[in-house]
C-alpha positions, 0 to 999 in steps of 0.5 A: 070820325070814320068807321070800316065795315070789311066784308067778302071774306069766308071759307075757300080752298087753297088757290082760289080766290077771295076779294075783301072790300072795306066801306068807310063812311065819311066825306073824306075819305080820299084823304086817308091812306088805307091798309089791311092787316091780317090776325090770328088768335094770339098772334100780333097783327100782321101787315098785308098792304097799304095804299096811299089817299090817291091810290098811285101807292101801294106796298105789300107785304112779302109773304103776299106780294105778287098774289094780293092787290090792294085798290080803291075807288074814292068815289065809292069810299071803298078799298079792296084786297084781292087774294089771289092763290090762297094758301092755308097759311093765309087764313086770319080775320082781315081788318081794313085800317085808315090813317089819315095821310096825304103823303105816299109813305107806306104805312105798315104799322099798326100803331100808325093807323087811326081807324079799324074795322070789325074785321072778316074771317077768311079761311082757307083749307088744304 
């Protein structure tokens, strides 16, 4: 069993800056490939990025690449998403997920992940 608590999000401007860290418990942690998706009300949940269990994978969805960076310290049983010139349209709630995978696939499904956390709201005005 593993739990996620997300945390870092909340109400900035267009083009600054925000980074999310997702804390999961468990002693196995660098064995699991980690993602965060994003959600609107009513809307499907939406792929951000992935990295595998060891960290030397990542992906990215278009709509983010070249503006996110996903990264995680095992030793910290932490994954982090940095947000870098936000727009209004990146505004959601940000859930982090773990599958448990030692592969390198990227993994951009939802269905595909085991674990979710509560998720935190960013917002990000005009």
């Amino acid at each position: 069993q593993v739990q996620l608590v997300e945390s870092g999000g909340g109400l900035v401007q267009a083009g600054d800056s925000l980074r999310l860290s997702c804390a999961a418990s468990g002693r196995t942690f660098s064995s699991y490939a980690m993602g965060w998706f994003r959600q609107a009300l009513g809307k499907e949940r939406e792929f951000v990025a992935t990295i595998s269990w060891s960290g030397s994978s990542t992906y990215y969805a278009n709509s983010v690449k070249g503006r996110f960076t996903i990264s995680r310290d095992n030793a910290k049983n932490t994954v982090y998403l940095q947000m870098n010139s936000l727009k209004p349209e990146d505004t959601d709630v940000y859930y982090c997920a773990a599958k448990y995978d030692r592969t390198l696939y990227p993994r951009r499904i939802a269905d595909e992940y085991d674990y979710w956390g509560q998720g935190t709201q960013v917002t990000v005005s005009s």
